[in-house]
N, C-alpha and C positions, 0 to 999 in steps of 0.2 A: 659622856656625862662629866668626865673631869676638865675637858675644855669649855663646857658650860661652867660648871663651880667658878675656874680662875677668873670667866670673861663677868660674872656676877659679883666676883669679890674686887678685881682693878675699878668694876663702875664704882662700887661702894667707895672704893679710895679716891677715886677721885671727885667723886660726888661730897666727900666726907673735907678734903680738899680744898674744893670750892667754898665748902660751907665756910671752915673755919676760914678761908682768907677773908669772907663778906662781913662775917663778925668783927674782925682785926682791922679791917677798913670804918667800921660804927664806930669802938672803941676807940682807934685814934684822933678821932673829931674830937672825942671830951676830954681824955687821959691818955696824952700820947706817951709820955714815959712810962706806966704799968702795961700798956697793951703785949707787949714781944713777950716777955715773960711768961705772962698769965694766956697768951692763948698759945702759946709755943707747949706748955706743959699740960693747959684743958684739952685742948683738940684733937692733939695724935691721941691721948690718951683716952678720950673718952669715945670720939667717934669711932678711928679707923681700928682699934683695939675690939670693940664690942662688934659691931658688925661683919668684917671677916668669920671671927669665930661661929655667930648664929648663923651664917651663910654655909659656912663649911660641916657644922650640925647637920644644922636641917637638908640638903641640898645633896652633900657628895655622900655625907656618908649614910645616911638612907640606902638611897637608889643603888649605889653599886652592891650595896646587903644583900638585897634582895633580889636583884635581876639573878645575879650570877648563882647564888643559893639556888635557884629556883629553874634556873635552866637545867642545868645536869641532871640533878634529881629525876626530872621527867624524862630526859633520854631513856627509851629501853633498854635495855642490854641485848647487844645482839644475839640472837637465837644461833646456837652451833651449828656449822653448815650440817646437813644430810653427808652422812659416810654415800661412799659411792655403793651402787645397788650393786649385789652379785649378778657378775656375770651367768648370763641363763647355762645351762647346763646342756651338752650338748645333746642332741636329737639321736637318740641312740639307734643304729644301723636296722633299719626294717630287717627282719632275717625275711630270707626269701622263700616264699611256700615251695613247696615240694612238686614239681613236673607233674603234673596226671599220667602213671602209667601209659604210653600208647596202647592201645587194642591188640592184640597180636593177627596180624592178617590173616586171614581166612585161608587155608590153603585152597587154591581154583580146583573146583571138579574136573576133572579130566573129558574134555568135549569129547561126544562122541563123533567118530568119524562119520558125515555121512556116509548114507549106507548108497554104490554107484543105480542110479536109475535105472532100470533095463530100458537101452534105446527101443526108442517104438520100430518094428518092422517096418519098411518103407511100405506103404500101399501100393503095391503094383499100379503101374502105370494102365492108366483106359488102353484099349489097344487101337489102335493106329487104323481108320477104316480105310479105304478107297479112294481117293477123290473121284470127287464129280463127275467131273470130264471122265472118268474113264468107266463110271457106272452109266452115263446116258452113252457112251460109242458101244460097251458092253449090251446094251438095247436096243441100238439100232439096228447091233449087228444082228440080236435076234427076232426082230418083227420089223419088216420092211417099211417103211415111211417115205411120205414123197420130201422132197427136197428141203433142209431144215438148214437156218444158219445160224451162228453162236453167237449171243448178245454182249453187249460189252457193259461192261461196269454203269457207265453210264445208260447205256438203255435201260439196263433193269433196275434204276434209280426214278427213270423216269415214267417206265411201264408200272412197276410193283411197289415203287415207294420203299424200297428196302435200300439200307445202306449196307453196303458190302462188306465194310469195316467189324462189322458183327458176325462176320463169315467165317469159316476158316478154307471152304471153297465152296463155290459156285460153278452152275453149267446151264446155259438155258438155249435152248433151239428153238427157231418160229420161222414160219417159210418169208422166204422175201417177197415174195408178191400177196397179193391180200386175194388171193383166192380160195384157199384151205385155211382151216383152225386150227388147225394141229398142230400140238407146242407142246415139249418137253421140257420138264425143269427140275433139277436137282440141286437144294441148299444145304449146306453142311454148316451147321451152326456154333460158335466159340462155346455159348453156356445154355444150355438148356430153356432158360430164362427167358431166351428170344425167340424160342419155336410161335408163339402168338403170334410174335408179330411181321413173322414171315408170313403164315395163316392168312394174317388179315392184309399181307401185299398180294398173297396168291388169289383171295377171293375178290378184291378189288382190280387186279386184273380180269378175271374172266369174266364177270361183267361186261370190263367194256369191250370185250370182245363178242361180246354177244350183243352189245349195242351196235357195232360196226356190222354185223352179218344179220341185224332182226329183218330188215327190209330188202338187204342184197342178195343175199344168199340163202333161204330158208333152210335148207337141208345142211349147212354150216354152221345155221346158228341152233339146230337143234344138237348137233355134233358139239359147240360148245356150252350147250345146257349140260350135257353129261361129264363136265370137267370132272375129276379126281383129287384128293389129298391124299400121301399116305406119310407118315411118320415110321421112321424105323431108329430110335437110339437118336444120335443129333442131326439125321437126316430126313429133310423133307421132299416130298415128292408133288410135282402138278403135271397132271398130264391130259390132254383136252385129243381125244381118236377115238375111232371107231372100232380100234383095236385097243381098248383102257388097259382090260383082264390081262392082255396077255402080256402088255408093256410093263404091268405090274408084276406078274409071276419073274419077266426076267428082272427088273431092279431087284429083286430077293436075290435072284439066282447069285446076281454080281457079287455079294457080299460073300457067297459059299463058296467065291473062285478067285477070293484078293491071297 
């Protein structure tokens, strides 16, 4: 603002300036000797005197009154910082709950000893019968037979259909020539289990022995219409003679003489 004032008040001087030299150049055309005088003493005097001043009224000292007045006033005043917040207080120690008593263990009942098993008595063992073999030679020795030979494993797989394997012994006599029917046999069997199906090797044997003598032999093949079974304990018997009874009495005997 006061750089405007000065650059407002030198225009005025020199506007004021100019004036008076234009007038002092009129005046000298008609009155050259009065003119130096009379505008030397009008014109500083009246122009550059009066104007500066109204310029410097109106202009400077207004505007700096009031701006400056007017600024500060409206600044706030600043507001006093915040004190610092208290520090939090510290988190005071959880105390620590109290252990739950343990249970007091139970004292263990005292196991009873087992009481010892009484071992089971062995079951006597089955007793021990004969073999085979020696209850059909025991027979022959006591009722005389004609001429009889000893089958082998395989014949009597093939004759009777029994498997031996099931046995605990076997004996079987039949003559070598096919003239007689007369056949002794004695099976001794592993389990009880299997007496059937000895049975049904013994009855399918004699059969076909009576198929082989229907038409050859008649007096043969009624000899082996009267075949025999007898069962004594795990021993079976077949015996196809004309002598059955007595061949029977002695296999009993055999048994009262092992």
């Amino acid at each position: 603002m006061k750089k405007r004032a000065l650059i407002v008040i030198l225009t005025t001087m020199i506007l004021g300036s100019a004036l008076s030299a234009c007038s002092g150049n009129n005046n000298g055309g008609s009155t050259p000797g009065a003119s130096p005088s009379s505008s030397a003493s009008a014109s500083p005097s009246g122009s550059p005197s009066a104007s500066p001043s109204e310029e410097a009224s109106e202009s400077p000292s207004a505007s700096p009154s009031e701006s400056p007045s007017a600024s500060p006033s409206e600044t706030p005043t600043p507001s006093p910082k915040p004190s610092k917040d208290p520090e939090p207080s510290k988190e005071p120690t959880p105390t620590k709950k109290p252990e739950p008593s343990k249970k007091p263990t139970p004292t263990p009942k005292p196991t009873e000893k087992p009481k010892p098993k009484p071992t089971p008595s062995p079951s006597p063992s089955p007793a021990v019968g004969p073999a085979s073999s020696d209850i059909v030679d025991a027979m022959l020795k006591a009722v005389e037979q004609p001429h009889l030979n000893e089958m082998s494993a395989d014949q009597i797989k093939e004759s009777y259909g029994i498997d031996t394997s099931t046995l605990a012994s076997f004996s079987v006599r039949a003559p070598l020539i096919n003239i007689k029917t007369n056949e002794i046999a004695v099976f001794e069997v592993k389990n009880a289990k299997s007496i059937d199906a000895i049975k049904k090797g013994i009855v399918k044997r004699a059969e076909d022995v009576q198929k082989m003598f229907e038409h050859y032999l008649p007096d043969q093949y009624e000899n082996a219409k009267n075949y025999k079974i007898v069962v004594k304990g795990n021993y079976v018997l077949f015996i196809i003679s004309e002598s059955a009874a007595d061949l029977e009495k002695a296999f009993t005997t055999a048994f009262d003489k092992k």
